[in-house]
Backbone as a chain_set.jsonl record, in Angstrom:
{"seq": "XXXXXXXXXXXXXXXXXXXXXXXXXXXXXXXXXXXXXXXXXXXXXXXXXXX", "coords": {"N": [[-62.078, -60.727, 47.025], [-62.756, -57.827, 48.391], [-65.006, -55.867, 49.277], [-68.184, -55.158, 49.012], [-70.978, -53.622, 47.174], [-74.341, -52.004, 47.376], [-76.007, -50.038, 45.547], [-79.002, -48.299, 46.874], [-79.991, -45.805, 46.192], [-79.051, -44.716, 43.722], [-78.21, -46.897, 41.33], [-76.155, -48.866, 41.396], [-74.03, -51.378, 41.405], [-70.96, -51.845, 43.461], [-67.746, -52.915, 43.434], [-64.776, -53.784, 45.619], [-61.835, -54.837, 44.989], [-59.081, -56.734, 45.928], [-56.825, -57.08, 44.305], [-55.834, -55.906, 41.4], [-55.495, -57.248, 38.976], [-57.431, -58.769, 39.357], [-59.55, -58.068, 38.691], [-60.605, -58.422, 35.883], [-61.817, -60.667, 35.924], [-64.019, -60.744, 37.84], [-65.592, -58.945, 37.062], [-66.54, -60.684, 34.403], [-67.355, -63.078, 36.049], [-69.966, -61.419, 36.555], [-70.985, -60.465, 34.724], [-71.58, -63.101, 33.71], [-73.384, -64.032, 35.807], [-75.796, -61.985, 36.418], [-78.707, -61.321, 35.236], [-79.78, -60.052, 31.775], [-81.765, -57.508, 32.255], [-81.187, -56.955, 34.917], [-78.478, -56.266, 34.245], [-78.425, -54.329, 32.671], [-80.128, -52.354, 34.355], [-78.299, -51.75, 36.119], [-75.41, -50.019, 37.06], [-71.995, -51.481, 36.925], [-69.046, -51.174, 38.674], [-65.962, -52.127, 39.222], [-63.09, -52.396, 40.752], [-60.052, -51.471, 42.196], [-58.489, -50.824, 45.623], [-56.092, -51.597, 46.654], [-54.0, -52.303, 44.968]], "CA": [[-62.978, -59.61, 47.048], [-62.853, -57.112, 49.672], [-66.361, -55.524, 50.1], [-69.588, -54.947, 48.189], [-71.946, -52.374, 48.621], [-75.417, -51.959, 45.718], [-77.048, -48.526, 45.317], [-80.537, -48.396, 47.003], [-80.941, -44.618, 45.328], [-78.455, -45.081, 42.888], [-78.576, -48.365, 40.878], [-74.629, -49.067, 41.233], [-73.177, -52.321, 42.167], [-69.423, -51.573, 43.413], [-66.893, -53.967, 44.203], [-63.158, -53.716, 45.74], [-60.72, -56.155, 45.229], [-57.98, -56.842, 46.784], [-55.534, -57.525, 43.265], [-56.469, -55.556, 40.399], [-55.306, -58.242, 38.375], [-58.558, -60.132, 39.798], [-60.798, -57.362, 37.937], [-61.686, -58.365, 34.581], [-62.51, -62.191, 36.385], [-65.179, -60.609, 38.654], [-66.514, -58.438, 35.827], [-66.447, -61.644, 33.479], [-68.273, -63.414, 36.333], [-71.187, -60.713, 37.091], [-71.84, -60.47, 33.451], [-72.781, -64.47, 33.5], [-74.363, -64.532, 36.576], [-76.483, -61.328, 36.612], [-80.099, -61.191, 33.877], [-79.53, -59.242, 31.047], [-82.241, -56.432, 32.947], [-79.993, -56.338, 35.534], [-77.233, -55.567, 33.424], [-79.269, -53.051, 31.936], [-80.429, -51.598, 35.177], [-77.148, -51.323, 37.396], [-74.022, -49.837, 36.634], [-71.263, -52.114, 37.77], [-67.91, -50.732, 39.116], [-65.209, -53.203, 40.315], [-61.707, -51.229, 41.127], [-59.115, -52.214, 43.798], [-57.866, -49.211, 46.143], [-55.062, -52.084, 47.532], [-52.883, -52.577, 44.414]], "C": [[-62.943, -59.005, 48.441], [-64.527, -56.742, 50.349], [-67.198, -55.261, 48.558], [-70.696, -54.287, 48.592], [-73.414, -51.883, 46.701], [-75.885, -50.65, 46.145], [-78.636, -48.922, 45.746], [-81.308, -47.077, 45.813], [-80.226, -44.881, 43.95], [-78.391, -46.531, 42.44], [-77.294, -48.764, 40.3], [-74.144, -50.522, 41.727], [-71.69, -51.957, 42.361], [-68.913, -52.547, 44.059], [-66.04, -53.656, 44.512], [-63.033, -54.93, 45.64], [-59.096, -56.314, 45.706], [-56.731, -56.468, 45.774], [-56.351, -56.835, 42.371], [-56.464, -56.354, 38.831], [-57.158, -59.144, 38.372], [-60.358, -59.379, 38.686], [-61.56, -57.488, 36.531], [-62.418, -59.675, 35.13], [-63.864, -62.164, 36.712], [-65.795, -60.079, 37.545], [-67.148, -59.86, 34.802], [-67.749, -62.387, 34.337], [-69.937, -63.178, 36.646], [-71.747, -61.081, 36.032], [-72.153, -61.953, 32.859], [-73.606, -64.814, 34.45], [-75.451, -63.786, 36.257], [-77.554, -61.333, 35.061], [-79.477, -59.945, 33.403], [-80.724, -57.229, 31.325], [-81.715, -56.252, 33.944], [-79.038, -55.538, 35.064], [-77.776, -54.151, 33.034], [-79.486, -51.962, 33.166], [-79.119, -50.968, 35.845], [-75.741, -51.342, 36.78], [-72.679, -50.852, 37.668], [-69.868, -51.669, 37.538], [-67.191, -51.614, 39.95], [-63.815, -52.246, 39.572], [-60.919, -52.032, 42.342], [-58.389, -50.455, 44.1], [-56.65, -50.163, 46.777], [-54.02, -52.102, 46.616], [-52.869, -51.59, 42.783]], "O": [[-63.091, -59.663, 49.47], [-65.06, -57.125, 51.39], [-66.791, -55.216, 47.397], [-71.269, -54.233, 49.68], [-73.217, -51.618, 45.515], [-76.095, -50.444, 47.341], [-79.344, -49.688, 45.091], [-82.3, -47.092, 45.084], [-80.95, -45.29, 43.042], [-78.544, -47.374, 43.324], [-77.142, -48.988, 39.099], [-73.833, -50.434, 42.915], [-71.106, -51.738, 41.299], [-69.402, -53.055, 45.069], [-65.77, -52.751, 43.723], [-63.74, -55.871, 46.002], [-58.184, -55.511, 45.509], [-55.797, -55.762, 46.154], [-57.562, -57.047, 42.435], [-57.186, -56.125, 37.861], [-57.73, -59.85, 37.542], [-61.438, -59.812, 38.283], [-62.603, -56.966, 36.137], [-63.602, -59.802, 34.818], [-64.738, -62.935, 36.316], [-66.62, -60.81, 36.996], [-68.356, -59.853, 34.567], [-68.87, -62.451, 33.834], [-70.826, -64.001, 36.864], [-72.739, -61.809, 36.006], [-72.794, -62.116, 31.821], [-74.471, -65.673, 34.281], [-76.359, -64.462, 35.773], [-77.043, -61.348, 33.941], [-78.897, -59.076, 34.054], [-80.477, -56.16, 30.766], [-81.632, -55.039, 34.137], [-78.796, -54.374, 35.382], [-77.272, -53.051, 33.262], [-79.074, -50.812, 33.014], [-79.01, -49.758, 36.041], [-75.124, -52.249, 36.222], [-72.585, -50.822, 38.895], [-69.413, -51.72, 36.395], [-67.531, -51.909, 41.095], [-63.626, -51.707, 38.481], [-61.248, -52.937, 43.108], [-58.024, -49.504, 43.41], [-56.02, -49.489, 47.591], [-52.923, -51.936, 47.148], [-51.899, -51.661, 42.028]]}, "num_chains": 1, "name": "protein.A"}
């Protein structure tokens, strides 16, 4: 994972990653860590600008 950055006005979590390969993993992992009102609340965007 490169960087991480959450929406204070906007209710975005965004991730980079290094391998875009690595992107459904992190997605896979948010959506077991994070409460299902999370999920609900914050749009989550994971992308890689390296590969």
């Amino acid at each position: 994972m490169q960087s991480t950055q959450i929406g204070i006005t906007d209710p975005v979590i965004t991730i980079d990653v290094y391998d875009k390969d690595g992107i459904p993993e992190v997605e896979k992992y948010l959506k077991a860590q994070l409460s299902k009102d999370d999920l609900e609340h914050y749009e989550i965007e994971v992308f890689s600008r390296w590969s």
